[in-house]
C-alpha positions as CSV (number, residue, x, y, z in Angstrom):
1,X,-29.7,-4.7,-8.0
2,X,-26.1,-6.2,-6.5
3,X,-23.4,-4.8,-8.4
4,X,-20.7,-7.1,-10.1
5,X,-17.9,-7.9,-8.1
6,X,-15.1,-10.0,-9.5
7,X,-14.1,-12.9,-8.0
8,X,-10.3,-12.8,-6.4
9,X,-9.8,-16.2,-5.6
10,X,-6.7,-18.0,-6.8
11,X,-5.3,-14.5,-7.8
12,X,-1.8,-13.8,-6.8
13,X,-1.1,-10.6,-5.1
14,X,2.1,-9.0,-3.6
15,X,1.6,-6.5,-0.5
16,X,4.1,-4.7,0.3
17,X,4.4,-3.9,4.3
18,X,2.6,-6.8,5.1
19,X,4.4,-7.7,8.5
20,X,2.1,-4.9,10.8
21,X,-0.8,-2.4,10.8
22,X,-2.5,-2.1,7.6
23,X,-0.3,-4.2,5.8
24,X,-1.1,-7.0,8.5
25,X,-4.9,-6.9,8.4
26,X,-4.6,-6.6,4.3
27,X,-2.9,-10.0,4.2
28,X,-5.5,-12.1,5.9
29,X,-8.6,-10.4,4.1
30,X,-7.1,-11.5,0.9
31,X,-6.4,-15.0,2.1
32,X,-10.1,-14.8,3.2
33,X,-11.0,-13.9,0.0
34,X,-9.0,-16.8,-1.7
35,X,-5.7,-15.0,-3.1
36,X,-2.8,-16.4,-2.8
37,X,0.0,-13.7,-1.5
38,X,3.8,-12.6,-1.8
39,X,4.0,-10.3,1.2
40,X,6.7,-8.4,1.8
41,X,8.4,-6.6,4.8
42,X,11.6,-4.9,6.2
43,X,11.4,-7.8,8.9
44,X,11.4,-11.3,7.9
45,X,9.9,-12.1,11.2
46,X,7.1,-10.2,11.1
47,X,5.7,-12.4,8.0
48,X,6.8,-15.3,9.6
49,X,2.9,-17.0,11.4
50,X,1.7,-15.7,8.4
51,X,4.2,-18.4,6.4
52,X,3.4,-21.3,8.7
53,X,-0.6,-20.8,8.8
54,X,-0.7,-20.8,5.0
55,X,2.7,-22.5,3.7
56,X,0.6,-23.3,0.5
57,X,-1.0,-19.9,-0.1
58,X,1.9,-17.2,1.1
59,X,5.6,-16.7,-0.2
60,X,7.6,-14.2,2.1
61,X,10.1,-11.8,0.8
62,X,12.2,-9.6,3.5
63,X,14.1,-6.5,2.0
64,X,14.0,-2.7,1.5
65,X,11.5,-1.6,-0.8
66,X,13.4,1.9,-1.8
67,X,16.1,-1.2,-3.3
68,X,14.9,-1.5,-6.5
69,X,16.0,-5.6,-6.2
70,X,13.6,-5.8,-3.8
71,X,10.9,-5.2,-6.1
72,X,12.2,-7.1,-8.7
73,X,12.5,-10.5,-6.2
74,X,8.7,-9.4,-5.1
75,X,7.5,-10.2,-8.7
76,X,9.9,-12.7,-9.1
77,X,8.5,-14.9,-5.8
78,X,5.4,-15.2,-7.6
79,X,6.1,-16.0,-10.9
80,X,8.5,-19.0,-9.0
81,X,5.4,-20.2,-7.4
82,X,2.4,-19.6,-9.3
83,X,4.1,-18.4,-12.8
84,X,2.3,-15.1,-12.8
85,X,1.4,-11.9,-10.4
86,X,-2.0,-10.4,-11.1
87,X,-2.2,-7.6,-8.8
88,X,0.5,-5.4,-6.6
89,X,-0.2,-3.0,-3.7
90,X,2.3,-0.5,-2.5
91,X,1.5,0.0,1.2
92,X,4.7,-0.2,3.2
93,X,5.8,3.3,4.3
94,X,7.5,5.5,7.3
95,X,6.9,8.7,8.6
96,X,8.4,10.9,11.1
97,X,7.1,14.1,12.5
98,X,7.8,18.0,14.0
99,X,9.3,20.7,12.1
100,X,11.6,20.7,9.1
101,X,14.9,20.5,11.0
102,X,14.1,18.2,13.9
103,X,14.3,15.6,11.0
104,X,17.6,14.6,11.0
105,X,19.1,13.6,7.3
106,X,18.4,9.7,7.7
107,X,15.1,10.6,8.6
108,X,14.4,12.5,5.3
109,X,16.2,10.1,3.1
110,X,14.2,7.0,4.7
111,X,10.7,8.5,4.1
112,X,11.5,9.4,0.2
113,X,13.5,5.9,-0.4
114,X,10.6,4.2,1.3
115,X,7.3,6.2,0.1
116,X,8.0,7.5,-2.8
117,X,10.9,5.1,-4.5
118,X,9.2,2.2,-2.7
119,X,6.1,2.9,-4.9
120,X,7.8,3.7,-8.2
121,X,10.1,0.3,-8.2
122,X,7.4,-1.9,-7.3
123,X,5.0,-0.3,-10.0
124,X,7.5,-0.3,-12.4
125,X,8.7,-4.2,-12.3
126,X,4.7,-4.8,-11.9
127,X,4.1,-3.1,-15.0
128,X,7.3,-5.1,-16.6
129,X,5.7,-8.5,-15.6
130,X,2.3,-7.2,-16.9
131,X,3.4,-6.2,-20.5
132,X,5.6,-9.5,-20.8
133,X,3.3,-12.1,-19.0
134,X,-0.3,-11.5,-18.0
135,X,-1.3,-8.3,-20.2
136,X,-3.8,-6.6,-17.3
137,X,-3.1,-6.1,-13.9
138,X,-3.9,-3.8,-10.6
139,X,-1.7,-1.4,-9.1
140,X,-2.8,-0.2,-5.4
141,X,-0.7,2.5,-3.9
142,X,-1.8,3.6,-0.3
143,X,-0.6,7.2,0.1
144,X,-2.7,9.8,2.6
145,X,-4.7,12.6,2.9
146,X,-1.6,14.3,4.4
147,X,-0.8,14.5,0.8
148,X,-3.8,16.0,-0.1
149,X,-3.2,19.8,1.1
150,X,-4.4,18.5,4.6
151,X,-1.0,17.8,6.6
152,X,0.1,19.2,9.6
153,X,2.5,21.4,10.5
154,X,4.8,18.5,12.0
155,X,4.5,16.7,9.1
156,X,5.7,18.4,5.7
157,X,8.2,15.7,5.1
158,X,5.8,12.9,5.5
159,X,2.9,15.1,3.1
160,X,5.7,15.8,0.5
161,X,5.8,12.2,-0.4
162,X,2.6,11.5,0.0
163,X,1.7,13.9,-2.6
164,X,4.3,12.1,-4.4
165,X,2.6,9.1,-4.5
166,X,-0.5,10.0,-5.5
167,X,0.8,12.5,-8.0
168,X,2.9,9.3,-9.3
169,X,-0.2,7.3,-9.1
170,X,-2.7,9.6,-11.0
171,X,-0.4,10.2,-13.9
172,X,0.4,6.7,-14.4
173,X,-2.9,5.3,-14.5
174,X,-2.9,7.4,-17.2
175,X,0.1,5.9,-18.9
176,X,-0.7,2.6,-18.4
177,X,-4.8,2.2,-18.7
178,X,-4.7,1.7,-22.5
179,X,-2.9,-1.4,-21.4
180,X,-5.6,-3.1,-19.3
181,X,-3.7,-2.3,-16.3
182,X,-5.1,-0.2,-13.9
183,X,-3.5,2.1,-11.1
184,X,-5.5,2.9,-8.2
185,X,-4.5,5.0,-5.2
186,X,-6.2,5.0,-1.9
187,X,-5.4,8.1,0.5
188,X,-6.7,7.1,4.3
189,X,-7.0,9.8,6.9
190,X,-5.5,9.1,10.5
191,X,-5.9,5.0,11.2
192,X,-5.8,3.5,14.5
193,X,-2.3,1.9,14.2
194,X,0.8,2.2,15.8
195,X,2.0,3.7,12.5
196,X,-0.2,6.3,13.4
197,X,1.0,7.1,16.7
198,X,4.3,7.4,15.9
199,X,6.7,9.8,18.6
200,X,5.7,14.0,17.7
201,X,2.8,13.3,15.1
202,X,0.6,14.3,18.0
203,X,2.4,16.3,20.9
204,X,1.1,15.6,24.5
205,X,-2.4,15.1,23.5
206,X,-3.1,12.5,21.4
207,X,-6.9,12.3,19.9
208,X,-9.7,9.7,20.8
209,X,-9.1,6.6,19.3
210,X,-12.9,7.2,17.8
211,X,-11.4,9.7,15.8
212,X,-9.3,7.3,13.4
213,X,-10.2,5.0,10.8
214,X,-9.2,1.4,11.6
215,X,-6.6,-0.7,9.3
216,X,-10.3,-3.0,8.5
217,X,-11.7,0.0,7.3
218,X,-8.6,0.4,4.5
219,X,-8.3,-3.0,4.0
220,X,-11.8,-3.5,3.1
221,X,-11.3,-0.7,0.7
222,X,-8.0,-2.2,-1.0
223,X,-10.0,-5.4,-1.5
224,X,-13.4,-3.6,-2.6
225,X,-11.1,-1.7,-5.5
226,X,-9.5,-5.0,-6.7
227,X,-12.9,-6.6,-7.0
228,X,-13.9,-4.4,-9.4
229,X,-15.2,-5.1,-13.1
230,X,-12.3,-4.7,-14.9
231,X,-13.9,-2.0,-17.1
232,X,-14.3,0.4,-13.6
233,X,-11.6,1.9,-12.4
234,X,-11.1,4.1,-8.7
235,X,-8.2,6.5,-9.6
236,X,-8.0,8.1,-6.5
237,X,-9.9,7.4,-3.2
238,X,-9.8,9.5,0.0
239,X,-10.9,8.1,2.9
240,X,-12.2,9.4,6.1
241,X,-13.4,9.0,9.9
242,X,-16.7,10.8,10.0
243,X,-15.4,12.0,13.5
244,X,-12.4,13.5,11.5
245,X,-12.4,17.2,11.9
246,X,-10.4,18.0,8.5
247,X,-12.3,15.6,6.2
């Protein structure tokens, strides 16, 4: 027996990070499955071909996701366009890497603003629109398994908002489930993007691309979670390569 999925289509979604990596792949497997998106991304022209292949389907918003107003103009895109947002996915992050005071202070205050603020503003105007307009909703928040317990030792910034995030996101879905809205959080391991390569994560000797999940793999999992019933619910979902030595 097949088990129910929901059907998507005509559902309007805002990603967050949308212009590269996972964020990029994300996009177009929504659009395949027939939502219609508000994508954001620090760099308007990264969401740009996305704009023009589907001018009817895909509203682009450039800004800073640790600005609160960025959030806000997410949620507000869609309701312009199609008078509601059903669903919201927190993916766009940063990290940099080695020890604690290679970072320099920009560094540290980027990866908070970004991971960790970037999630709680976009969750929080979600939920605003959700109580006032559509009374359900999804909340997707891509954190890590860094923030798991299973970081590095060049990474303890990077795994301390991590395990922000999916702190945040555990105790909210329990704030928030009594209201039909549901807060997932998915925590990939290493994925094959340049994200994932990023200068000192990996020294001199990076590992075998076989070893790392690839941004389909997360993608499929984002869109997996949002078809859901709407009386199941995936609190938290790590997410492995079964070559990964740590899973």
């Amino acid at each position: 027996m097949s088990i129910e999925q929901r059907d998507i289509s005509g559902q309007v979604i805002v990603l967050t990070g949308a212009g590269s990596g996972i964020g990029a792949v994300t996009a177009r497997e929504l659009l395949a499955a027939g939502a219609n998106l508000v994508v954001g991304d620090l760099h308007a022209q990264r969401l740009q071909a996305l704009v023009q292949e589907h001018p009817d389907r895909v509203v682009a918003v450039a800004g800073d996701v640790g600005d609160p107003a960025t959030s806000r103009q997410l949620i507000d895109a869609g309701t312009e366009r199609w008078s509601r947002v059903d669903s919201v996915i927190a993916n766009a992050g940063v990290g940099f890497y080695g020890g604690l005071h290679d970072y320099t202070e920009q560094q540290i205050q980027l990866m908070l603003s970004t991971n960790v603020l970037g999630t709680i503003w976009l969750a929080r105007a979600a939920i605003e629109h959700y109580r006032q307009h559509t009374r359900a909703g999804d909340i997707t928040i891509i954190g890590s398994v860094a923030g798991l317990g299973t970081g590095g030792g060049n990474e303890s910034v990077y795994a301390a908002t991590k395990a922000a995030q999916i702190q945040f996101g555990i105790s909210l879905d329990r704030e928030v489930r009594a209201e039909n809205i549901r807060v997932t959080v998915l925590a990939p391991a290493g994925v094959n993007t340049h994200f994932a390569a990023a200068t000192g994560r990996f020294g001199d000797t990076p590992p075998e691309q076989g070893q790392f999940l690839q941004p389909e793999d997360v993608a499929h999992a984002i869109v997996t979670t949002l078809r859901q019933p709407r009386r199941m619910r995936t609190s938290m979902w790590s997410m492995w390569s079964l070559a990964e030595a740590n899973g």
